[in-house]
C-alpha positions as CSV (number, residue, x, y, z in Angstrom):
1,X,31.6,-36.8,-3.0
2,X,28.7,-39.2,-3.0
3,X,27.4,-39.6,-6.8
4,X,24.9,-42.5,-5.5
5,X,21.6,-42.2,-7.2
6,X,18.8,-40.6,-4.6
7,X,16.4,-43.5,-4.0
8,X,14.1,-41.4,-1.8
9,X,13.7,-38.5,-4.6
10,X,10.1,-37.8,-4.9
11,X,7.9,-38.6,-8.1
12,X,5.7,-36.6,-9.6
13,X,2.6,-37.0,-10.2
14,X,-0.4,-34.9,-11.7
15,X,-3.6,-35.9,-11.8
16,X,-6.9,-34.5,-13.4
17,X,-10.6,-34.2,-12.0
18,X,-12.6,-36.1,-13.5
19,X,-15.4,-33.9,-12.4
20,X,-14.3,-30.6,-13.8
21,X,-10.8,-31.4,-15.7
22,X,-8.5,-29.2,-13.0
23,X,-4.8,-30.2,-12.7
24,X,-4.0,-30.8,-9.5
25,X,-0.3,-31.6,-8.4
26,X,0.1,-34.6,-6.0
27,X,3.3,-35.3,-5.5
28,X,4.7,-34.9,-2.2
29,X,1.6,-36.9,-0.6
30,X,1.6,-40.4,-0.2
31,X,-0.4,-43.0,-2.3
32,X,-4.0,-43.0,-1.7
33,X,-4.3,-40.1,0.1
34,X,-7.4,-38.3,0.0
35,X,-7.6,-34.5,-1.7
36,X,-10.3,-32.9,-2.4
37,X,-10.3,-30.5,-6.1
38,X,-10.0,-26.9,-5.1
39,X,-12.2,-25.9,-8.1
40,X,-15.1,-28.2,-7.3
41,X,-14.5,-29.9,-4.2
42,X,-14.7,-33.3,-5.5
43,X,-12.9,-36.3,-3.7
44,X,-10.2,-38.4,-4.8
45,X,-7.5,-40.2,-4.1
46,X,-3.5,-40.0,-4.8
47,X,-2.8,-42.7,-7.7
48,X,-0.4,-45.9,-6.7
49,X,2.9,-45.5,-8.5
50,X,2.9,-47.2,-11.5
51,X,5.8,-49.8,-12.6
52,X,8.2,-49.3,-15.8
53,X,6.0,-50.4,-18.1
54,X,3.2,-48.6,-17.2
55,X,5.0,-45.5,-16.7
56,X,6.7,-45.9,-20.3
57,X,3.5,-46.2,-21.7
58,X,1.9,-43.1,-20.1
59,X,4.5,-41.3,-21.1
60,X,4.7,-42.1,-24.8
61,X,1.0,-40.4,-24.9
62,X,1.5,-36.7,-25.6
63,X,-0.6,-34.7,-23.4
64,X,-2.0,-31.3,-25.1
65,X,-2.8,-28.7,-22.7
66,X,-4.2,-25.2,-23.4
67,X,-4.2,-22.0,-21.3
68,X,-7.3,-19.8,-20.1
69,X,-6.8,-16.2,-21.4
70,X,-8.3,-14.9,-19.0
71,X,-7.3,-16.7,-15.6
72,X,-4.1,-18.3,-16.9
73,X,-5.4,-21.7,-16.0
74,X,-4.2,-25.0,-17.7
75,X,-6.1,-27.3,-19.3
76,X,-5.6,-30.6,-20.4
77,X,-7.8,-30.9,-23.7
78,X,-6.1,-34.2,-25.0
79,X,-9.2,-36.4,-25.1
80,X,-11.0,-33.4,-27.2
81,X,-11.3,-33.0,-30.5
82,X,-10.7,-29.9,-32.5
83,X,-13.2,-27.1,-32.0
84,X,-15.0,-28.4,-28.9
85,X,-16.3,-25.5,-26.5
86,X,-15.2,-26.2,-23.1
87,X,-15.4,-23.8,-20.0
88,X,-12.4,-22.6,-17.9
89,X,-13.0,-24.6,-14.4
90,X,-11.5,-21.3,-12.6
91,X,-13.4,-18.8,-14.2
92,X,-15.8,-19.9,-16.2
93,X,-14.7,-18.3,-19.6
94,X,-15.5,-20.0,-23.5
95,X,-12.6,-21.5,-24.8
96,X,-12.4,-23.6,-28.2
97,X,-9.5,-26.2,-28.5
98,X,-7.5,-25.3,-31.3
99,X,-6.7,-27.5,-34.6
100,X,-3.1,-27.8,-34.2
101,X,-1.2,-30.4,-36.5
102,X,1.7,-32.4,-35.1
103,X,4.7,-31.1,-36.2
């Protein structure tokens, strides 16, 4: 049995709109491909991949997401504070990021 690590295994790789903050999942298209947001429409392009250094530092940044009670969509809320009002991209719905302490 082969036990040879899979050099063509593909990443993954999630990226956010800037435009209206939806997840989008990228990762079985090539680098700088263009996709366009489903929520907005918006245009971008599929990020490089990034060497072991930049990839340990990414990942060493918690991400904090929260979820649309109505729609079920996530959101990444990790550049907001506590308490800011943001609106579901999906749907449209209020939703405050909670004050949760690291823990």
């Amino acid at each position: 049995m082969d036990t040879a690590p899979d050099t063509g295994a593909k990443r993954e790789v999630i990226i956010t709109c800037p435009s209206c903050k939806q997840l989008l999942d990228v990762s079985g298209l090539d680098s700088f491909t263009t996709v366009g947001c489903p929520t907005c429409g918006m245009k971008m392009f599929v990020p490089p991949p990034q060497d072991a250094a930049q990839a340990g530092a990414a990942e060493a940044k918690p991400r904090f997401k929260i979820v649309c009670s109505n729609c079920d969509q996530r959101l990444d809320v990790t550049e907001l504070g506590p308490f800011t009002a943001v609106r579901c991209p999906s749907c449209g719905m209020k939703l405050v990021v909670p004050d949760v302490q690291p823990g």
